[in-house]
C-alpha positions as MATLAB code, in Angstrom:
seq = 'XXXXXXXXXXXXXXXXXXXXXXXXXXXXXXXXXXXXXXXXXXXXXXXXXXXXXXXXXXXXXXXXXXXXXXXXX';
ca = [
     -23.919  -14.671   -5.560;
     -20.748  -16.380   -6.779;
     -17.122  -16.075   -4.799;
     -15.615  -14.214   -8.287;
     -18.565  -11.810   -8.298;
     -18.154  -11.400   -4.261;
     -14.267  -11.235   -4.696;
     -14.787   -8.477   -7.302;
     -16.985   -6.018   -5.326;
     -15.293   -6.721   -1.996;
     -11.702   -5.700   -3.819;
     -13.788   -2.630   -6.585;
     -14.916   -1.063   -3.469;
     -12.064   -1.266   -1.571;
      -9.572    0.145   -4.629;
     -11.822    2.718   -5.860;
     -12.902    4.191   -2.366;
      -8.656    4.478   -1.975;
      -8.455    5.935   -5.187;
     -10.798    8.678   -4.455;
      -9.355    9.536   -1.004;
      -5.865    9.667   -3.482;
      -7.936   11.758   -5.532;
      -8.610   13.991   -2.910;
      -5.500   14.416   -0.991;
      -3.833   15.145   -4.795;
      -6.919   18.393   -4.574;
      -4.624   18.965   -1.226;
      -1.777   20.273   -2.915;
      -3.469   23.310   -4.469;
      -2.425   25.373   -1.420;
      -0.456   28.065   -2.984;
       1.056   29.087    1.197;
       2.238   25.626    1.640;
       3.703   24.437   -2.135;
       5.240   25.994   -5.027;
       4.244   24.807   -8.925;
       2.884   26.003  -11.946;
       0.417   25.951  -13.933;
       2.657   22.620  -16.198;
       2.812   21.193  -13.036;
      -0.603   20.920  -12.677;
      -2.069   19.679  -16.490;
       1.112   16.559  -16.335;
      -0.441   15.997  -12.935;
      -4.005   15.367  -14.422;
      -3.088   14.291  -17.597;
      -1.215   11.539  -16.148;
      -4.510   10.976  -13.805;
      -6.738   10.918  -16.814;
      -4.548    8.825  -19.096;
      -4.306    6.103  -16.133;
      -7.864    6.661  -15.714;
      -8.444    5.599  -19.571;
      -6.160    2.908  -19.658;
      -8.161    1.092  -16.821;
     -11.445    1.872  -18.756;
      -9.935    0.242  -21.931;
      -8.893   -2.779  -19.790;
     -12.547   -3.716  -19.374;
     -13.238   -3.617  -22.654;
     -10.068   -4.534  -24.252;
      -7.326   -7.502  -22.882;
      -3.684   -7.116  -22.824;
      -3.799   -3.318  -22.105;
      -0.668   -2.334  -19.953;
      -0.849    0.357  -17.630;
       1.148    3.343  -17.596;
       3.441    3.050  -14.899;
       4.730    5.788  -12.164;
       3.864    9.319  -12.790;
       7.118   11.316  -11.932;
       7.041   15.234  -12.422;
];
């Protein structure tokens, strides 16, 4: 197996296993006793999730692609 192929699952696993913890500590905050938000709140949280989502998907199959930036409520 080549270094770049090596490099690339060593650093994909890595990033995408922190993502989904992310994910999952984001499914944290749905505990109405401990936070206050709305329903708003909640589709710009997962909108932003999904558009950052798509803009990494279009990355593979398009270069130059920028990514969204900081997602800010």
């Amino acid at each position: 197996m080549s270094e770049k192929r090596q490099k690339f699952i060593r650093l994909a696993e890595n990033r995408v296993n922190k993502a989904l913890k992310d994910i999952q500590l984001v499914g944290n905050l749905c505990n109405r006793n401990a936070y206050e938000y709305t329903d708003d709140d909640v589709r710009k949280m997962f909108r932003a999730l999904q558009e950052a989502l798509e803009s990494s998907r279009k990355r593979f199959a398009e270069s130059g692609t920028q990514a969204r930036g900081e997602f800010k409520l």
